[in-house]
Backbone as CSV, one residue per row, in Angstrom:
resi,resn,N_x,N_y,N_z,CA_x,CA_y,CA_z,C_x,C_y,C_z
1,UNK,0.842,-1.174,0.000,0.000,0.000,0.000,0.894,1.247,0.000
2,UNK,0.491,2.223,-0.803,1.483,3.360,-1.000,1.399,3.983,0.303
3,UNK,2.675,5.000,0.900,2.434,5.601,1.817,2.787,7.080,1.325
4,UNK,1.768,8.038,2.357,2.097,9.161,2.086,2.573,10.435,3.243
5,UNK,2.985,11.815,2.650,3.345,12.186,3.557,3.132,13.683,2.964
6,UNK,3.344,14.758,4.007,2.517,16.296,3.913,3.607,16.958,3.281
7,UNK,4.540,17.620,1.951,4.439,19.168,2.347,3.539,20.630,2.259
8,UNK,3.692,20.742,3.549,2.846,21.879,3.658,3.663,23.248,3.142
9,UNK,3.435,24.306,2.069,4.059,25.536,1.638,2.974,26.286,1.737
10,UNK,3.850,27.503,1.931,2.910,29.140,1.708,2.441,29.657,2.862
11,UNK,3.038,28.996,4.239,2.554,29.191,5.226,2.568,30.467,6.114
12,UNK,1.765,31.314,6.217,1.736,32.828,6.628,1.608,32.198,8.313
13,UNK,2.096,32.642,8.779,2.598,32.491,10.534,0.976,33.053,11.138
14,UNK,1.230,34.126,10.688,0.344,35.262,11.581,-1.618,34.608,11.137
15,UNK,-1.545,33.937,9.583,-2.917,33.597,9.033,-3.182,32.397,9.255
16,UNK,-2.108,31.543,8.964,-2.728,30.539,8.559,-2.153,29.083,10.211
17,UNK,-1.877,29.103,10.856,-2.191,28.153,12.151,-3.047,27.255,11.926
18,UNK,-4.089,27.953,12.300,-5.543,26.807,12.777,-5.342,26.084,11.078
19,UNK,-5.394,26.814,9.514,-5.746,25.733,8.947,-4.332,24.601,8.671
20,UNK,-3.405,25.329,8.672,-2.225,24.383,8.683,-1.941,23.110,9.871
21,UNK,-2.598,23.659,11.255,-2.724,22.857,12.233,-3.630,21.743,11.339
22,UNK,-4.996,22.107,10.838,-5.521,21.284,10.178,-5.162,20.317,9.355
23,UNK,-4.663,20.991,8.513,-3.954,20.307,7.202,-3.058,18.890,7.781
24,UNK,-2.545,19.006,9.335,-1.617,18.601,9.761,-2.458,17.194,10.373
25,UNK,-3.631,17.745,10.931,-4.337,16.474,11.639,-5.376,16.113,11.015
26,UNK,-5.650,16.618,9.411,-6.551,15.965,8.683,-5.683,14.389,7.801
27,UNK,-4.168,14.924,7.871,-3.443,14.050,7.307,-3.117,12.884,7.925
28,UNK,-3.044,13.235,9.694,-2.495,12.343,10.173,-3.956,11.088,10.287
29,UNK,-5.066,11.745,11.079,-6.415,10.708,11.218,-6.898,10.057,9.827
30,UNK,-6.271,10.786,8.570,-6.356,9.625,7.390,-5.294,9.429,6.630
31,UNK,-4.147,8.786,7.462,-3.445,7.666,7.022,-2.239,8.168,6.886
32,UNK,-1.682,9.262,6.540,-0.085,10.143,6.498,0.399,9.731,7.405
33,UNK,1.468,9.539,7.124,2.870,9.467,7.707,3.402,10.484,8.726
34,UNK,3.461,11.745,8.380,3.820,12.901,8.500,3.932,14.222,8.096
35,UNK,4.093,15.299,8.191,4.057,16.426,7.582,5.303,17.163,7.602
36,UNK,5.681,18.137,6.740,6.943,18.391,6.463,6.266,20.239,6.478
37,UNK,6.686,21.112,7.508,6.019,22.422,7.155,7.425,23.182,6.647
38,UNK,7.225,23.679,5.566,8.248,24.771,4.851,7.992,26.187,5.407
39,UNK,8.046,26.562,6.794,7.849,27.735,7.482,7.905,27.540,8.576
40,UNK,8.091,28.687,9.516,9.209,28.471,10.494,7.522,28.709,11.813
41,UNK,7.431,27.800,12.230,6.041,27.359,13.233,6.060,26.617,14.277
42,UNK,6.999,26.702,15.384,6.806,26.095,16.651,5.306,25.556,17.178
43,UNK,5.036,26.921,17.220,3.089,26.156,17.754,2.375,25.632,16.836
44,UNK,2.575,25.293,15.559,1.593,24.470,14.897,2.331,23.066,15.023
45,UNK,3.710,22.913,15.113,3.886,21.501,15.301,4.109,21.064,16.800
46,UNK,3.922,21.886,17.611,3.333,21.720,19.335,2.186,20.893,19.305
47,UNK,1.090,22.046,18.703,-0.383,21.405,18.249,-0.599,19.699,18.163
48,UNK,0.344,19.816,16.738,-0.529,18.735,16.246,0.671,17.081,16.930
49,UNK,2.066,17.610,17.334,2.107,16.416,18.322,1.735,16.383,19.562
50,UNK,1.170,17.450,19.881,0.321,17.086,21.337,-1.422,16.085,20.846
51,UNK,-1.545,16.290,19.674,-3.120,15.525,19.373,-1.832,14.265,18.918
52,UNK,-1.222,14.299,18.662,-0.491,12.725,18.117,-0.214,12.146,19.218
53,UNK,0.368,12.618,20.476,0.931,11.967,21.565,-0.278,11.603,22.331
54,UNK,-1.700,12.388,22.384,-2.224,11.987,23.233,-3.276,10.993,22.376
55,UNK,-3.474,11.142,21.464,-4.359,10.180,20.492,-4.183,9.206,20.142
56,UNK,-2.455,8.894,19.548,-1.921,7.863,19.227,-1.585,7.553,18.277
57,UNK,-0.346,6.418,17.549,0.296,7.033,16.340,1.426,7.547,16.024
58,UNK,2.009,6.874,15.087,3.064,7.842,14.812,3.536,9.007,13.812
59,UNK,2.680,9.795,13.996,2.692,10.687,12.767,4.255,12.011,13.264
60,UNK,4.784,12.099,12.112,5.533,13.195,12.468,5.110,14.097,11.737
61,UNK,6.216,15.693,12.726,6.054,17.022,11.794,7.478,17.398,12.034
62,UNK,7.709,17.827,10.839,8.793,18.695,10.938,8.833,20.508,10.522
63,UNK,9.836,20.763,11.026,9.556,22.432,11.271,10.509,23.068,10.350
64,UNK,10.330,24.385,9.456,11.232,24.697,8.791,12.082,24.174,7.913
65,UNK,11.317,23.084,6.714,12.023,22.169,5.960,12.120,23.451,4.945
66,UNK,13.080,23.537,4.025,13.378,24.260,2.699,12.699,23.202,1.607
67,UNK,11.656,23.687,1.537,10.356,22.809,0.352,11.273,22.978,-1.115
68,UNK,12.420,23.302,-1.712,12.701,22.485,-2.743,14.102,21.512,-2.453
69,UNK,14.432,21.503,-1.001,15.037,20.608,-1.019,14.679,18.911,-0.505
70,UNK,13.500,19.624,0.055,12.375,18.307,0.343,11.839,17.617,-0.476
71,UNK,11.868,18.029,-1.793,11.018,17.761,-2.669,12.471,17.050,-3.238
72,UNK,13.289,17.746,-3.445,14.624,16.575,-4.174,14.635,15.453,-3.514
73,UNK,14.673,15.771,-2.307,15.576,14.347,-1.488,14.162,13.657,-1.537
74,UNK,12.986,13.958,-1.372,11.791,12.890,-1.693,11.703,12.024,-2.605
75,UNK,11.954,12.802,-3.903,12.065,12.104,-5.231,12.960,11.052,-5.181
76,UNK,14.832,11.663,-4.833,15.311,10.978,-4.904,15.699,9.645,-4.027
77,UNK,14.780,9.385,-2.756,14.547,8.193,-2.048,13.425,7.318,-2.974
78,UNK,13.248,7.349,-4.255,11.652,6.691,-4.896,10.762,7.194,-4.596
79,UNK,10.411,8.073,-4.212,9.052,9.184,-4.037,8.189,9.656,-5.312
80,UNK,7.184,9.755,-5.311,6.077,10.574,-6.108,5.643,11.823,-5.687
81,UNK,5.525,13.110,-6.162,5.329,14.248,-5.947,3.710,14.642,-6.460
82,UNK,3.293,14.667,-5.698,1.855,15.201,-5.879,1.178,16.562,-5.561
83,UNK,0.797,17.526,-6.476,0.352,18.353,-5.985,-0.652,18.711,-6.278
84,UNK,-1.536,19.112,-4.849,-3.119,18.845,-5.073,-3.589,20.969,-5.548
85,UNK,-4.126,20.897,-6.792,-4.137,22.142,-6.921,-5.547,22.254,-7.746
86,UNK,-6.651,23.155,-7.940,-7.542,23.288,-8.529,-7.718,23.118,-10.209
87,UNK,-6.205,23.548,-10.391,-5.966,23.480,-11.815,-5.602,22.484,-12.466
88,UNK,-5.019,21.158,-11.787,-4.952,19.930,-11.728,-5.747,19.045,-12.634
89,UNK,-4.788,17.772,-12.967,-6.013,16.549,-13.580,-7.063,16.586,-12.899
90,UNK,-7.766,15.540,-13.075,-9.286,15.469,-12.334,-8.324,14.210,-11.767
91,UNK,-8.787,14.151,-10.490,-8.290,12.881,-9.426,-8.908,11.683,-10.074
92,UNK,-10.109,11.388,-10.382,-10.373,10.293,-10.896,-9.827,9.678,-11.696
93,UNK,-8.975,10.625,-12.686,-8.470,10.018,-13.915,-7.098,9.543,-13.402
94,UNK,-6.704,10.041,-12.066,-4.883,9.818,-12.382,-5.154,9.115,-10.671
95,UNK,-5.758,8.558,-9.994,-5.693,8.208,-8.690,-5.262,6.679,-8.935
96,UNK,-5.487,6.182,-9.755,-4.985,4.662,-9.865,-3.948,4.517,-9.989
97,UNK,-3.513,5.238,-10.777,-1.857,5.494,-11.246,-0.987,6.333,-9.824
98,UNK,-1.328,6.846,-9.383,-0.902,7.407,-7.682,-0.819,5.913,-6.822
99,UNK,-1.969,6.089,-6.858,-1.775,4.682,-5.672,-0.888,2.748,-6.401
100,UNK,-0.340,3.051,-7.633,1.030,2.086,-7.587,1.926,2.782,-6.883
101,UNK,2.040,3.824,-6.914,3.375,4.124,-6.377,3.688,3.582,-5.024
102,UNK,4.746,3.551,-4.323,5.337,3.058,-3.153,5.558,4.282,-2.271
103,UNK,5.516,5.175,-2.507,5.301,6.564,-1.432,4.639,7.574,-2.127
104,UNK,4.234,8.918,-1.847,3.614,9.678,-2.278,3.772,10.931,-1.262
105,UNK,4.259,12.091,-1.740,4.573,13.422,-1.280,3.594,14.210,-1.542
106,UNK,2.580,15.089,-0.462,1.292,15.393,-1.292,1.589,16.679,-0.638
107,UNK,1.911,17.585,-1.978,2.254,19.671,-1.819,0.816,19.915,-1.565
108,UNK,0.606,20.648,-0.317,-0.767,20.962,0.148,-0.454,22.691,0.420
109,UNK,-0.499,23.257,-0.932,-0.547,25.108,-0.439,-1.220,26.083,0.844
110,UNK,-0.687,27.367,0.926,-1.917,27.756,1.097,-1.760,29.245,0.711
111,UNK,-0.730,30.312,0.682,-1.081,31.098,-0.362,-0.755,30.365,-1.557
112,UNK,-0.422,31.971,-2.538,0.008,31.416,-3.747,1.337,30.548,-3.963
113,UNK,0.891,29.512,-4.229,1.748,29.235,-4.238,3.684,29.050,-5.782
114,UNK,4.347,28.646,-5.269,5.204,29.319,-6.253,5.331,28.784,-7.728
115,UNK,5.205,29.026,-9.070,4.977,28.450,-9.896,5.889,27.489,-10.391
116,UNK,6.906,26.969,-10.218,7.747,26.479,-10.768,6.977,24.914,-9.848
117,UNK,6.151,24.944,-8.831,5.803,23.840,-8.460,4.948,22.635,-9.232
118,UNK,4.694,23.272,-10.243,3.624,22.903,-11.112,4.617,22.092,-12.285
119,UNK,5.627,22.630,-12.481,6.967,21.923,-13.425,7.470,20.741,-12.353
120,UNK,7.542,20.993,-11.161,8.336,19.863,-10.224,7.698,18.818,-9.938
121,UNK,6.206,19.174,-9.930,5.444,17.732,-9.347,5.207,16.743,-10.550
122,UNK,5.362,15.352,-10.209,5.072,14.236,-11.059,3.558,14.299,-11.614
123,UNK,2.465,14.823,-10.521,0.861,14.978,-11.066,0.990,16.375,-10.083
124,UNK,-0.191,17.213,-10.885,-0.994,17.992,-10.592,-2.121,17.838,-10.854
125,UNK,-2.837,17.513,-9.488,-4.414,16.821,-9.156,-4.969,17.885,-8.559
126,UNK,-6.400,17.489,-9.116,-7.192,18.603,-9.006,-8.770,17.628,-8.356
127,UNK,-8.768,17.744,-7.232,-10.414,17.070,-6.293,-11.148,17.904,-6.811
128,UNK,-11.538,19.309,-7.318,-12.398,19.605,-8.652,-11.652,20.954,-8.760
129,UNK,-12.146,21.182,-10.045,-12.048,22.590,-10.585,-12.350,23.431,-10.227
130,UNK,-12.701,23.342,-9.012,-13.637,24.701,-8.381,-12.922,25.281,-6.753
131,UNK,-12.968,26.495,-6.910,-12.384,26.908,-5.717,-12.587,26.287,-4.027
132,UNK,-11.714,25.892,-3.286,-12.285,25.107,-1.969,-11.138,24.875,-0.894
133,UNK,-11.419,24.478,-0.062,-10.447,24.674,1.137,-9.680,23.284,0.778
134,UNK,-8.148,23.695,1.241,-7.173,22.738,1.425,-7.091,21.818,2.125
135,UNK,-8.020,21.917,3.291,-8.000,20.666,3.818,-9.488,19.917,3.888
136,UNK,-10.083,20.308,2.572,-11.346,19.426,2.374,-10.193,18.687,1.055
137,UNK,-10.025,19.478,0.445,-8.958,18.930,-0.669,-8.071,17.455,-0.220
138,UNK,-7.743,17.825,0.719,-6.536,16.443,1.273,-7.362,16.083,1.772
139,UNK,-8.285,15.750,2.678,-9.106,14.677,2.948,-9.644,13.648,1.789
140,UNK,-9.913,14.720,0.568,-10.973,13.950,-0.322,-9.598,12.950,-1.304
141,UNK,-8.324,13.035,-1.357,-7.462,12.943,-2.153,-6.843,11.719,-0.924
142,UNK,-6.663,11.899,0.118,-6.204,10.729,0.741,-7.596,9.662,0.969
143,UNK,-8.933,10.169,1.009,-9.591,8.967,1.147,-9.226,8.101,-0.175
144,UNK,-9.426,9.312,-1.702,-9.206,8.148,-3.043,-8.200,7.337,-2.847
145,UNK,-7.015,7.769,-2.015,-6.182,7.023,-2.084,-5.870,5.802,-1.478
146,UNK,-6.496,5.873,-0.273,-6.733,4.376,0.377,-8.005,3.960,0.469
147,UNK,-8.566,4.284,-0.643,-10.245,3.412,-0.791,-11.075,3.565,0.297
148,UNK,-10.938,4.365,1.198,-11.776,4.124,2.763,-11.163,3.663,3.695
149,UNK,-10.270,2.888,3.382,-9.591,1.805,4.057,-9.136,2.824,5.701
150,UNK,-8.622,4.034,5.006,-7.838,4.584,6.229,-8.977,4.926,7.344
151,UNK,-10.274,4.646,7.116,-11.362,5.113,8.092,-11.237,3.917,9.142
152,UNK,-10.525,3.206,8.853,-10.543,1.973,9.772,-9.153,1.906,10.571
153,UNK,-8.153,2.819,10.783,-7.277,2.851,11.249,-7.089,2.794,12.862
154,UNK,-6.229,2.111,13.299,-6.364,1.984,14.879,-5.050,3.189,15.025
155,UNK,-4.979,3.584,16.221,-3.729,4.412,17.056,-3.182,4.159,17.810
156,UNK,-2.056,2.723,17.805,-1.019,2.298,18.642,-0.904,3.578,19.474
157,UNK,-0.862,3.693,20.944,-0.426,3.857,22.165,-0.642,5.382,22.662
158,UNK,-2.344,5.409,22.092,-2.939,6.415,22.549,-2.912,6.201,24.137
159,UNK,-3.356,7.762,24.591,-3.486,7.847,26.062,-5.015,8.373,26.338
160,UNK,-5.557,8.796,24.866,-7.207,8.809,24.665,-7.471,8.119,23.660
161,UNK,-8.924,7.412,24.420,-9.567,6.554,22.822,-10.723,7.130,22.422
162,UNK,-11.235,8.084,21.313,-12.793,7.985,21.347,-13.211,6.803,21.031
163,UNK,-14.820,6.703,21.401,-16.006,5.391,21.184,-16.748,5.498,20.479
164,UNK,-16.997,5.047,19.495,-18.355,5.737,18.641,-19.494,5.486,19.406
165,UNK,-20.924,6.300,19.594,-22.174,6.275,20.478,-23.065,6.886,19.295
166,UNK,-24.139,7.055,19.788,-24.982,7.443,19.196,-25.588,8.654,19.093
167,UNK,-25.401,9.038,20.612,-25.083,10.183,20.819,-24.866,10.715,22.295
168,UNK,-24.037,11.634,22.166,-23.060,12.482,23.083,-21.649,12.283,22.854
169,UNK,-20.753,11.790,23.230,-19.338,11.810,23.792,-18.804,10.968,25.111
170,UNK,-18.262,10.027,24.187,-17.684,8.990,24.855,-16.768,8.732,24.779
171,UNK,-15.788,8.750,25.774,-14.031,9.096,25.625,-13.190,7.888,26.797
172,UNK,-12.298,7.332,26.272,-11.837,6.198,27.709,-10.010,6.949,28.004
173,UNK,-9.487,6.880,29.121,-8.593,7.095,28.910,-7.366,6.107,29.457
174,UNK,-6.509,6.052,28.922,-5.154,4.712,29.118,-4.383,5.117,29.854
């Protein structure tokens, strides 16, 4: 099964937190590896390994990667470069061909991002043509990618478990 992993670019300190925090724990609860942030963010990778340490899992983040040298050394370990952008194939057409691969690097923007990225990535995928948030984008692009499958994921050596109920909130703790 291919595995994948975050870079996150374009990251404005002062704007963007909460959705990059996002971006960070939408990746990890479906199926990523880790995230790689190209901007310099102590408290967003506080954040999201304090929800990793106490949830469970081994997802990493790293802080202040230089996103075109991440992107070399990705490639050049056998990596696939993916970047999920509006202007992109249509995911349907190129998701089969993603998921042979044996890893997968998925560029998740959030300003503009820089154009030469569009020459570097192996696909530029597009979850639709239409304007929409980045981290509905990577949700909908990692479910194609593990068929659902990742909805079934357990979290080796949580210290919280949620329960599914029917309703309210049901939480155990280890």
């Amino acid at each position: 099964m291919v595995r994948s992993t975050i870079l996150r670019i374009g990251h404005r300190h002062d704007r963007d937190q909460r959705v990059t925090t996002h971006v960070g724990l939408t990746g990890r609860a479906l199926g990523a590896d880790g995230m790689y942030l190209a901007a310099d963010d102590p408290g967003v990778i506080g954040s999201i390994e304090g929800v990793a340490r106490r949830f469970g899992g081994s997802f990493f983040v790293e802080n202040n990667v230089p996103w075109k040298r991440c992107i070399r050394e990705f490639r050049e370990s056998g990596g696939t470069v993916v970047h999920l952008t509006m202007y992109g194939l249509r995911i349907q057409d190129v998701i089969g061909e993603i998921r042979q691969q044996e890893k997968v690097l998925v560029i998740v923007g959030a300003e503009k991002v820089p154009g030469e990225i569009y020459g570097i990535a192996d696909y530029n995928v597009a979850v639709t043509n239409q304007p929409h948030s980045e981290i509905a984008g990577l949700a909908v692009f990692l479910d194609q990618l593990y068929e659902g499958k990742e909805l079934d994921l357990e979290f080796p050596d949580a210290e919280i478990a949620v329960l599914p109920c029917k309703c309210g909130k049901e939480m155990v703790e280890r």
